[in-house]
N, CA, C and O of each residue as an XYZ file, in Angstrom:
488
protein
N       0.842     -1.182      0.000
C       0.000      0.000      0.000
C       0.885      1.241      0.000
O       1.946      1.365      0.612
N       0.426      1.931     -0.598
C       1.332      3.806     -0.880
C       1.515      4.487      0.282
O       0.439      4.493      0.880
N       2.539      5.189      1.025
C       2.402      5.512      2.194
C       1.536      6.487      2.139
O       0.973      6.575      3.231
N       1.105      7.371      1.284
C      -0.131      8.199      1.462
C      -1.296      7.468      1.939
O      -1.835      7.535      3.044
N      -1.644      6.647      0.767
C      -2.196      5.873      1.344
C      -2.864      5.444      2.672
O      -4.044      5.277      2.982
N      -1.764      5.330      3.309
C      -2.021      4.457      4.491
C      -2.276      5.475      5.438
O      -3.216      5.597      6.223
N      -0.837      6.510      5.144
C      -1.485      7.585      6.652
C      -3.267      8.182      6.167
O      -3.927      8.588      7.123
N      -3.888      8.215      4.919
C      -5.242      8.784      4.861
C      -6.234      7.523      5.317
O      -7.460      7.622      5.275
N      -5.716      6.637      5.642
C      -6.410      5.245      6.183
C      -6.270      5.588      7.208
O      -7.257      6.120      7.716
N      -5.183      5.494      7.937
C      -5.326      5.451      9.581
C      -5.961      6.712     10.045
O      -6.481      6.630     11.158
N      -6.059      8.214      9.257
C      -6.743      9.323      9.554
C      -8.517      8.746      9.664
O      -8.881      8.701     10.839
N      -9.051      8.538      9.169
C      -9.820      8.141      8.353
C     -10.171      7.123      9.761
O     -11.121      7.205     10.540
N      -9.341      6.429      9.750
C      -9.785      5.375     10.712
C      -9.678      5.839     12.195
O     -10.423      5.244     12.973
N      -8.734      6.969     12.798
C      -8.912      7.584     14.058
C     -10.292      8.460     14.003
O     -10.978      8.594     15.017
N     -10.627      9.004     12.844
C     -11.801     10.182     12.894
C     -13.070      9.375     13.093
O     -14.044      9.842     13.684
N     -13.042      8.422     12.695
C     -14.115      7.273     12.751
C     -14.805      6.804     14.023
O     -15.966      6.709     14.419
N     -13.070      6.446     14.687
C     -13.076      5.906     15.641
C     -13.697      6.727     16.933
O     -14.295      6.172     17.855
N     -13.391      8.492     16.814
C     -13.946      9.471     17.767
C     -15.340      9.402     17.528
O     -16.092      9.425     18.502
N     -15.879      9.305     16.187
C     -17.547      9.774     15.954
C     -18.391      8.517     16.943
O     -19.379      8.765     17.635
N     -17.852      7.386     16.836
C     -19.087      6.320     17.610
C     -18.719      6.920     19.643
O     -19.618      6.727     20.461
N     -17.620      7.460     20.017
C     -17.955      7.823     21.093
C     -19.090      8.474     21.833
O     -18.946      9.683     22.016
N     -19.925      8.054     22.185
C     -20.934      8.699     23.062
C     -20.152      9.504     24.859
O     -19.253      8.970     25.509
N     -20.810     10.732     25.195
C     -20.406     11.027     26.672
C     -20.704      9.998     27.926
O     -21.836      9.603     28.206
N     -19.713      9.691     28.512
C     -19.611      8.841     29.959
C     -20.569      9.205     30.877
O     -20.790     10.402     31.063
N     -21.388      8.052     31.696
C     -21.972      8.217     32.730
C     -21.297      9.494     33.528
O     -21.881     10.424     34.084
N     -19.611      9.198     33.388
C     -19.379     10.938     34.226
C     -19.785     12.433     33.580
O     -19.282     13.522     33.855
N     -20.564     12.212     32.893
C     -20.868     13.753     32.462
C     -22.625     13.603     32.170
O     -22.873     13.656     30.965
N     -23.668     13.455     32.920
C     -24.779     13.046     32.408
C     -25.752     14.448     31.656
O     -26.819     14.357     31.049
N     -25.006     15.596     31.934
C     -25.244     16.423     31.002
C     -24.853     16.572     29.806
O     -25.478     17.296     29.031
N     -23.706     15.884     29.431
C     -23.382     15.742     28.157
C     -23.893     14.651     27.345
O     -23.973     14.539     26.122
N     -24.300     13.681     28.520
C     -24.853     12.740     27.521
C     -26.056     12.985     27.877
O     -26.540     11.853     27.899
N     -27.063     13.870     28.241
C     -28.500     14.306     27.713
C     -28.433     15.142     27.208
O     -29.547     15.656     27.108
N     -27.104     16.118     26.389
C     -27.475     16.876     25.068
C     -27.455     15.522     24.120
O     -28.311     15.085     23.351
N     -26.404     15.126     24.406
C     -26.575     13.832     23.091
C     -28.275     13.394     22.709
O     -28.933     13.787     21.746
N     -28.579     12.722     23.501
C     -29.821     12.319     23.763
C     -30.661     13.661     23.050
O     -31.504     13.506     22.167
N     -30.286     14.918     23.577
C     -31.901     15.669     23.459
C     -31.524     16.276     21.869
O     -32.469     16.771     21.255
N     -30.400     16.254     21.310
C     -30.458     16.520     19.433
C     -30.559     15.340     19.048
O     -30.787     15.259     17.842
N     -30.465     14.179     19.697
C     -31.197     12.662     18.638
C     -32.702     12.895     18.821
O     -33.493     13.217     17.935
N     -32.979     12.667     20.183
C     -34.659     12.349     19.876
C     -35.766     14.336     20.393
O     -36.962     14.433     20.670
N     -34.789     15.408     20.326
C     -35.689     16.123     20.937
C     -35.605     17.714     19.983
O     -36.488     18.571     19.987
N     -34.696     17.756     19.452
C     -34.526     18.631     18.367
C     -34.888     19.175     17.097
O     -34.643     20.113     16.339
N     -35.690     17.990     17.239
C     -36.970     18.029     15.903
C     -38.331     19.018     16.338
O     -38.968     19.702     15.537
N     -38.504     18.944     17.299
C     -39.655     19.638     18.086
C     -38.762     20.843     18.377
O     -39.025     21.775     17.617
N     -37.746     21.115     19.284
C     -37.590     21.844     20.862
C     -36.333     22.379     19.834
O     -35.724     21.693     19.014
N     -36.119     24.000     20.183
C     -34.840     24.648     20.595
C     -34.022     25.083     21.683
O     -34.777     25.403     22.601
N     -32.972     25.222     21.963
C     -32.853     25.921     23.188
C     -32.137     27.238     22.550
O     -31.293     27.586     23.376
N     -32.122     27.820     21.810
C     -31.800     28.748     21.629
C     -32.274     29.802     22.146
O     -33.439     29.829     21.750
N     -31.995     31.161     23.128
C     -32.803     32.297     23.424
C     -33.676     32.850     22.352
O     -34.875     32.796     22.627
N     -33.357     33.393     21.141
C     -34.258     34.470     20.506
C     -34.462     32.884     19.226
O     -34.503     33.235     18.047
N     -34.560     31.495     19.452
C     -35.178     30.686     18.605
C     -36.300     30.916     17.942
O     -37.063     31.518     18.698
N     -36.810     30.725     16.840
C     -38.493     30.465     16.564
C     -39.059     29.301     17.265
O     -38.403     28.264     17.368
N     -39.935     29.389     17.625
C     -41.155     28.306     18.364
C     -41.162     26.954     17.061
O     -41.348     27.217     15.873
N     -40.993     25.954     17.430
C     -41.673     25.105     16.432
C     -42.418     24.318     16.672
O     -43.405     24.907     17.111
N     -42.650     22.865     16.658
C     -43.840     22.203     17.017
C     -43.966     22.199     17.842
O     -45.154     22.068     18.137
N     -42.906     22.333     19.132
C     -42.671     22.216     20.471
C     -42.458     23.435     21.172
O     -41.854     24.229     20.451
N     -42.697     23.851     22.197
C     -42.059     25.609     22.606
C     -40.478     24.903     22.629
O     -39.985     23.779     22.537
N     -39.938     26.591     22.850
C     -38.382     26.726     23.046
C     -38.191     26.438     24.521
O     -38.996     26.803     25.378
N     -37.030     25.731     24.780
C     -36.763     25.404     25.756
C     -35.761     26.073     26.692
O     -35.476     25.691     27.827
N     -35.124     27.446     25.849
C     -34.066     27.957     26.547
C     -34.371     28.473     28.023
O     -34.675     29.653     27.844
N     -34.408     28.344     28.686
C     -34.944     28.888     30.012
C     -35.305     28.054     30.852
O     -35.261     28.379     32.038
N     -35.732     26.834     30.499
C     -36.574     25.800     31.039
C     -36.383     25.179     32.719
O     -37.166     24.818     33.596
N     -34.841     25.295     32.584
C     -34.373     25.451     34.267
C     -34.655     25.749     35.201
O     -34.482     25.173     36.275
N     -35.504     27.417     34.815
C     -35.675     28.016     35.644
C     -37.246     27.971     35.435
O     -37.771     27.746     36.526
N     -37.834     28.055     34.803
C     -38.916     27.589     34.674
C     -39.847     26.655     35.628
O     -40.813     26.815     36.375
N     -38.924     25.474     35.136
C     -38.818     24.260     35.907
C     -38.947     24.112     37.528
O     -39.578     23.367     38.278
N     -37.931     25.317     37.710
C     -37.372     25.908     39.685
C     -39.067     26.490     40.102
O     -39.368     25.992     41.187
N     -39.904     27.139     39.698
C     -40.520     28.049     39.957
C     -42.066     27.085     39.148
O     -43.132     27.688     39.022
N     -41.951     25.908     38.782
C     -43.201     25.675     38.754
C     -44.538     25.701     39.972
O     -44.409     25.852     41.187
N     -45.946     25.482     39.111
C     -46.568     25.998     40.571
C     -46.909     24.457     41.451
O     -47.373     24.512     42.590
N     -46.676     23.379     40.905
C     -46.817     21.588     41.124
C     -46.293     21.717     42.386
O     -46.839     20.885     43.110
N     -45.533     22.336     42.951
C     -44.505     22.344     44.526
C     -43.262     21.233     44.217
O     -42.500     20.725     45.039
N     -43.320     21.016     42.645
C     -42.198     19.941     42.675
C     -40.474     20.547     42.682
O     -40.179     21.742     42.684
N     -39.790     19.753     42.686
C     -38.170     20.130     42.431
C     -38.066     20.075     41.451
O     -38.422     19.045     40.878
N     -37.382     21.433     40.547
C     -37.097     21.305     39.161
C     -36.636     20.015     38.150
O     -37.022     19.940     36.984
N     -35.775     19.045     38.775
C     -35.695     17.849     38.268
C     -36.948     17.369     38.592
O     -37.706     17.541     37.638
N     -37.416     16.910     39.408
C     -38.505     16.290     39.543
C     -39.855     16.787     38.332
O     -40.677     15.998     37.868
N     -39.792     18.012     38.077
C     -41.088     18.495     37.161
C     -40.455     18.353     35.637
O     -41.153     18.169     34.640
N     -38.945     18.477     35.628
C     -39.144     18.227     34.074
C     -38.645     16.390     33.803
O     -38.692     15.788     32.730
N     -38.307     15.981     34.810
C     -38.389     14.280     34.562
C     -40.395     14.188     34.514
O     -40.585     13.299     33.684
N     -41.034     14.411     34.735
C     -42.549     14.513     34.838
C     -43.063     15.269     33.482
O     -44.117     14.843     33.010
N     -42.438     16.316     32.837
C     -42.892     16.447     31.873
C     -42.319     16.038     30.681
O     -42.663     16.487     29.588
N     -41.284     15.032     30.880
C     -40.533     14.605     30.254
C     -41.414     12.803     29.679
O     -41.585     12.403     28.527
N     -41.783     12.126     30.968
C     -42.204     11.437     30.816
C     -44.068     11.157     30.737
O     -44.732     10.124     30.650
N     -44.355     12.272     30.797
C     -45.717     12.573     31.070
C     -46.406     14.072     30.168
O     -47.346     14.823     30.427
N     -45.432     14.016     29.065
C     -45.674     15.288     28.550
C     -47.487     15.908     28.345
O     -47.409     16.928     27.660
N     -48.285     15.754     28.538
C     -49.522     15.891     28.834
C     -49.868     16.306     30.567
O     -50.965     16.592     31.046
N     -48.755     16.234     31.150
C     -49.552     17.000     32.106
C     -49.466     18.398     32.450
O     -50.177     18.769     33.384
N     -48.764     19.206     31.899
C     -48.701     20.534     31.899
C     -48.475     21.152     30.595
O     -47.363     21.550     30.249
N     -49.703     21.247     29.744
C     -49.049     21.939     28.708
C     -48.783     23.152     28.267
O     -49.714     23.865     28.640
N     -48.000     23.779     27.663
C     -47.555     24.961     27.537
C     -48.318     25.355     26.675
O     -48.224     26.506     26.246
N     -48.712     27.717     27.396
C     -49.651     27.920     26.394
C     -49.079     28.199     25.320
O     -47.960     28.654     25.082
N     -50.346     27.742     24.359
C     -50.475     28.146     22.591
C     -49.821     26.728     21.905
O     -49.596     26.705     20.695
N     -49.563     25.673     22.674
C     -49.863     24.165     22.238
C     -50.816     23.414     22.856
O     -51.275     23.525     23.993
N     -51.125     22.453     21.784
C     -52.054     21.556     22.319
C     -51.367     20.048     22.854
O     -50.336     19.601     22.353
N     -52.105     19.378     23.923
C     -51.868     18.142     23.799
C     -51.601     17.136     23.262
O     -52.745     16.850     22.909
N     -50.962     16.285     22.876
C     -51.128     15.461     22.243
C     -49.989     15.028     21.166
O     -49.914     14.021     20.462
N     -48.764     16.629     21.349
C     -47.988     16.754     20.448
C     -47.043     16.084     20.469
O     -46.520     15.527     19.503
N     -46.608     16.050     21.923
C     -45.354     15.169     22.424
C     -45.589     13.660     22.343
O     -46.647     13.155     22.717
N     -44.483     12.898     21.799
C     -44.713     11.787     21.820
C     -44.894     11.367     23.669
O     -44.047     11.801     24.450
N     -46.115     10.473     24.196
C     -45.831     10.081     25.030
C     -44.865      8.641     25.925
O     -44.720      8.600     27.147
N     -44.435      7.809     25.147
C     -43.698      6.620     25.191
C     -42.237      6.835     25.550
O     -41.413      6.056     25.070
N     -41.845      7.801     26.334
C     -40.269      7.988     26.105
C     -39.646      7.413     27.215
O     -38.433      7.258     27.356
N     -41.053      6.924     28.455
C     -40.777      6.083     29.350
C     -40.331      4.485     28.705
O     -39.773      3.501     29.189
N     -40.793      4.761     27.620
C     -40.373      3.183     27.615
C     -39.486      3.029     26.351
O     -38.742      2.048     26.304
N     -39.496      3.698     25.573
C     -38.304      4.349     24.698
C     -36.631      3.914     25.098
O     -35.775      3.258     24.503
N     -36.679      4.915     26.911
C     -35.270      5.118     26.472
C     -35.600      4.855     28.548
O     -36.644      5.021     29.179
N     -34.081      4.369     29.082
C     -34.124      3.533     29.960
C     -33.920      4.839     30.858
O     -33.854      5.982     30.405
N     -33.811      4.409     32.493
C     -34.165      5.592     33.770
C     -32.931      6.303     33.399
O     -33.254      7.478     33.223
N     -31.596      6.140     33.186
C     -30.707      6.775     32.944
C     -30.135      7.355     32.307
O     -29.070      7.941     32.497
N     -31.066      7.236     31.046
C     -30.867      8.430     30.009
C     -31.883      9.251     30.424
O     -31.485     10.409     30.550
N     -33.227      9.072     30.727
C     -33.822      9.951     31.501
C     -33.669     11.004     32.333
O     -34.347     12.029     32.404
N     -32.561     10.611     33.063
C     -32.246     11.271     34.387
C     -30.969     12.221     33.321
O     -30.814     13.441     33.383
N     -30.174     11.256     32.389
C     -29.010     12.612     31.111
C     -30.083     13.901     30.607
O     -29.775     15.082     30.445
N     -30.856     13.532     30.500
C     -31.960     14.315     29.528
C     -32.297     15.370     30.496
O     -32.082     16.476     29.999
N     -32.723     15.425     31.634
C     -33.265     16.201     32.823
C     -31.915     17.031     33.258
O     -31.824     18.257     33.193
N     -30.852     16.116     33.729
C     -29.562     17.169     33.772
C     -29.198     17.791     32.739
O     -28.599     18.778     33.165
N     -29.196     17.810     31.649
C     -29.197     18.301     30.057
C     -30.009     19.680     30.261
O     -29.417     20.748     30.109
N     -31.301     19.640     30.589
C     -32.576     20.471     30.614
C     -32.262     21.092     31.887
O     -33.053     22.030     31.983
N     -31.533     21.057     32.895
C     -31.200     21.633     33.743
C     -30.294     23.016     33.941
O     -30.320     23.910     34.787
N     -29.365     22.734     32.594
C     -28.386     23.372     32.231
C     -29.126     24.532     31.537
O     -28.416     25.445     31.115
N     -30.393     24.613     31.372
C     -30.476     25.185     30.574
C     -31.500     26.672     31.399
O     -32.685     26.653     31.734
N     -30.619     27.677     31.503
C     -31.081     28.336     32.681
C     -31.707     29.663     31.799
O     -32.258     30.592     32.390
């Protein structure tokens, strides 16, 4: 094989090798952004001055979350609207939009990435 060749192989094959890395249980905010641009980015932005799309924008949601009127703990209300998206819906959407199955979708611990993810987001 041509030594060009080979070093654009082994490039090729280290760049590869970084893309299947997913973030470690030690960072569960990094691995619930992962999580929330696979399954939540189609709906939801977090961008501040975002457009609304099927889903409201989520930039703020943290705090949101802190100050709901449920008496819950901000994790606690968006793991709840996370898995229960029908029970508080936001005005100028309707019900029904959010997929509800994400309890059974995706296991307690990406759940809990997804909520620290949404936490971050102040």
């Amino acid at each position: 094989m041509n030594k060009r060749y080979l070093w654009l192989w082994l490039l090729l094959l280290a760049l590869a090798a970084g893309c299947g890395r997913s973030p470690t249980a030690d960072d569960p905010a990094a691995a619930g952004e992962a999580l929330f641009r696979r399954w939540c980015t189609g709906c939801h932005t977090v961008e501040p001055d975002g457009a609304a799309t099927v889903g409201p924008n989520l930039a703020g949601v943290a705090t949101r979350a802190a100050a709901n009127p449920d008496g819950l703990d901000a994790a606690a209300w968006l793991r709840r609207e996370t898995i229960q998206p029908n029970a508080v819906i936001a005005p100028g959407y309707n019900a029904g939009l959010m997929p509800t199955n994400y309890e059974q979708s995706l296991d307690p611990a990406e759940i809990d990435a997804l909520v620290a993810y949404m936490l971050t987001l102040e």
